[in-house]
C-alpha positions in Angstrom: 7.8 -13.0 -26.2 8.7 -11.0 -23.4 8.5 -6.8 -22.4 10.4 -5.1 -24.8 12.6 -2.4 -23.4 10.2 0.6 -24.3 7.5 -1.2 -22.4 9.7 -2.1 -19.6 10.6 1.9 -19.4 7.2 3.1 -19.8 6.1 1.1 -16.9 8.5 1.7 -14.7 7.7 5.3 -15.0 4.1 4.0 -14.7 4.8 2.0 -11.5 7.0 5.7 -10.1 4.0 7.4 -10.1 1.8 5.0 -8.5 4.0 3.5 -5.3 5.6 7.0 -4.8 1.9 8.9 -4.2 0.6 9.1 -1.5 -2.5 6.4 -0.9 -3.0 4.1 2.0 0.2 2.2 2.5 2.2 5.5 2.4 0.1 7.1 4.7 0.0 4.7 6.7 4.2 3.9 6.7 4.4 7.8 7.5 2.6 7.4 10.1 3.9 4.1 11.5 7.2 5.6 10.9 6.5 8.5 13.6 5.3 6.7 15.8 7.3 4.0 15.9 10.7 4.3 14.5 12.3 2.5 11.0 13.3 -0.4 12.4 9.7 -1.3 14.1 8.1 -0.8 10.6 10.3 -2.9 8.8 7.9 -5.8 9.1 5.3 -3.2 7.8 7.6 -2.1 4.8 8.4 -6.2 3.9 4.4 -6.9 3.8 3.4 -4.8 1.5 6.3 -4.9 -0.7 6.4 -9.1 -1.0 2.6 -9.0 -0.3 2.0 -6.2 -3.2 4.1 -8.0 -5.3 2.1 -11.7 -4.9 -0.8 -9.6 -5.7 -0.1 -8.5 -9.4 1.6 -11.8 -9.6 -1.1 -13.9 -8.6 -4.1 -11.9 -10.5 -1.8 -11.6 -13.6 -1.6 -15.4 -13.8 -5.1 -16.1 -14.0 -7.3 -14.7 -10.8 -8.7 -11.9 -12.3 -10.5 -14.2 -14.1 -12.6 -15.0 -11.0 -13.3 -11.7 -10.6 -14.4 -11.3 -14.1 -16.4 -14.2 -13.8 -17.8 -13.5 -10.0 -18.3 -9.9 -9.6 -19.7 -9.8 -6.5 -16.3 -11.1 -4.6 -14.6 -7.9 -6.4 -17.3 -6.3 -4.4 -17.5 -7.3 -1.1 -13.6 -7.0 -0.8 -13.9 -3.4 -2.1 -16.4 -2.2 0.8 -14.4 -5.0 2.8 -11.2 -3.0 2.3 -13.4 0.2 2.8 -14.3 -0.5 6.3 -11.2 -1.8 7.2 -9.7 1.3 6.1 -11.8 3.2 8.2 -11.2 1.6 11.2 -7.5 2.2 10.6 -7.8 5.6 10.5 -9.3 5.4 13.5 -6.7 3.9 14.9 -4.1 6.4 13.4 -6.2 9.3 14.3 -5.7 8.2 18.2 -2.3 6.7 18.1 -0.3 7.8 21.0 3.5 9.5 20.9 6.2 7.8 20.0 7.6 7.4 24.1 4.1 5.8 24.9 3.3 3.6 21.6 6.7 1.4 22.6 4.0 0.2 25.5 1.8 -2.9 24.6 -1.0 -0.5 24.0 0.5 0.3 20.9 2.2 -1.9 17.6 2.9 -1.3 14.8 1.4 -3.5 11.9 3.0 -6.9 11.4 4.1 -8.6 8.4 1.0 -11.1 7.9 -1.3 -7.9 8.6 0.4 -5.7 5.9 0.8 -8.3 3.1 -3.1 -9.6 3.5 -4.1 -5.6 3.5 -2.9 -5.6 -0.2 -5.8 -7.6 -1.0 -8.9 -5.0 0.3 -6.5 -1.6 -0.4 -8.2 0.3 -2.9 -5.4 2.1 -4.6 -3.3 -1.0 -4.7 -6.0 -2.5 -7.3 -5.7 0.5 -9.1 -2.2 -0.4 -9.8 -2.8 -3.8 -10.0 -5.4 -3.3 -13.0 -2.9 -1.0 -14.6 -0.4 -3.3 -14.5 -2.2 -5.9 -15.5 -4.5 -4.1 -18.7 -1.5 -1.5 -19.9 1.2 -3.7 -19.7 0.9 -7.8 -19.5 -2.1 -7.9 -21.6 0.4 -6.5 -24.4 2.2 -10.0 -24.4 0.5 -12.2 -21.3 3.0 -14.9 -21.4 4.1 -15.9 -17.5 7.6 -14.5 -18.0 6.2 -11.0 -18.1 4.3 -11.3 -15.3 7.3 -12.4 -13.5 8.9 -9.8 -14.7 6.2 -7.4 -13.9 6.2 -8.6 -10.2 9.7 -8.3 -9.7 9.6 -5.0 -10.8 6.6 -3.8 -8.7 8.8 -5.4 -5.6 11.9 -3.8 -6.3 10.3 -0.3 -7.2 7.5 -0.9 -3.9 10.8 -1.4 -1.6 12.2 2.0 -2.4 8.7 3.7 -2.4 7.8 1.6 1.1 11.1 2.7 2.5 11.4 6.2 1.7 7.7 6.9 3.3 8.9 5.0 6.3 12.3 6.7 6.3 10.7 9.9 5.9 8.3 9.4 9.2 10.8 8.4 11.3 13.2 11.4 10.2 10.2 13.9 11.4 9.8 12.5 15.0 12.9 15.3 15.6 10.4 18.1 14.4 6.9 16.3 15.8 8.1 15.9 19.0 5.7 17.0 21.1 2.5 14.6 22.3 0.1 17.7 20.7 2.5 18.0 17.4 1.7 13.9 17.3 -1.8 13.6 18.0 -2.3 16.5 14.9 0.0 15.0 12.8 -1.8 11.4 13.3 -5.4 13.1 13.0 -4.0 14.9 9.9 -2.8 11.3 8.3 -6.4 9.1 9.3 -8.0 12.4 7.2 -5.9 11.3 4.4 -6.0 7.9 5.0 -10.0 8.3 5.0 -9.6 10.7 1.8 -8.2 7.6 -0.3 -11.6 6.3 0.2 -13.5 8.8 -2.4 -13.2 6.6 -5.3 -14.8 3.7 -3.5 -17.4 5.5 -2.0 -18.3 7.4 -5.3 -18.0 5.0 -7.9 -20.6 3.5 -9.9 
C-alpha cells in the first residue's frame, strides 16, 4: 500500500506551511544569510535539509517507539534543544556585520552542526509528529516513509534556500553595522520566541 495521491497532496500542503514559517532554522538561515552571504550558508541549508529529512525518516521507521517507551529522553532533548537555542540567540543577537564576520571570529554553522540541531529543534518535532501521526500512520509501510522523507527534503531545500536567499538579498538594504546589530537582535527575539511552546507546555 502506498500514499494515495490525495494524501500525497494534502501533505504537501501540510509540509508548505510548516518548512515555509518562520521557526528556528529559518530564522536562523535569515540571519546566517546577512551575515554571511549564500554561498557561506550552503553547508547550513544542506544540514538541515538531509539532516531534517533522516529525522522523519529515522523516527518514522521505528524510533519513536523509544520515545514512547522512554519518555524522559523526549524530555531531556526538548530542554536540551531549549538551551541550546538560547545560546544561539545569543550568539545571533551579537553577530558582527557582514565585512567583520568573514574574520575567524565569526562562522557560519557547518554542515554536521546543522543536521545534529534537527534533533533538539522544537518546531522540527512538531513537524516530525505531524508527519509521522497525520500521514504514515494512515498506511506505515517503509515505502511511505521513504516517500515521506524525500518529500520533506525536496520541499525543506526550497524552504531552506529561499530563507537563505532572502538574507543575503537584504545585506543591500542592512548595510550599515547599526542596521545589522538591530536586525540580528530582532532575529535572537524571534529565535527566543520559538521557545514558548517548550517553556509553556505541560
Amino acid at each position: 500500500m502506498t500514499l494515495s495521491r490525495e494524501l500525497t497532496i494534502a501533505f504537501l500542503g501540510f509540509a508548505v506551511a510548516a518548512f515555509y514559517t518562520p521557526g528556528p532554522n529559518n530564522v536562523m538561515l535569515l540571519s546566517s544569510g546577512l551575515n554571511y552571504g549564500f554561498r557561506r550558508t550552503l553547508p547550513h541549508i544542506a544540514g538541515i535539509t538531509l539532516g531534517f529529512s533522516f529525522l522523519v525518516l529515522v523516527v518514522g521507521l521505528g524510533m519513536g517507539a523509544v520515545f514512547a517507551t522512554h519518555p524522559l529522553l523526549q524530555t531531556v532533548l526538548k530542554y536540551a534543544g531549549a538551551a541550546y537555542l538560547a545560546y544561539l540567540a545569543i550568539v545571533i543577537a551579537t553577530a558582527k556585520p557582514h565585512e567583520a564576520s568573514k574574520s575567524e571570529s565569526g562562522r557560519p554553522m557547518t554542515f554536521i552542526g546543522a543536521a545534529l540541531f534537527q534533533w533538539i529543534n522544537v518546531k522540527g518535532w512538531v513537524i516530525v509528529a505531524g508527519t509521522i501521526t497525520a500521514y504514515a500512520a494512515i498506511a506505515p509501510y517503509p515505502w511511505n516513509m521513504i516517500v515521506l522523507a524525500s518529500l520533506s527534503l525536496l520541499i525543506g531545500l526550497t524552504s531552506s534556500t529561499a530563507w537563505a536567499f532572502f538574507g543575503t538579498a537584504m545585506q543591500p538594504i542592512v548595510s550599515s553595522p547599526r542596521a545589522v546589530r538591530i536586525f540580528n537582535v530582532l532575529m535572537a527575539i524571534l529565535l527566543a520566541a520559538s521557545l514558548y511552546p517548550v517553556l509553556t507546555e505541560g
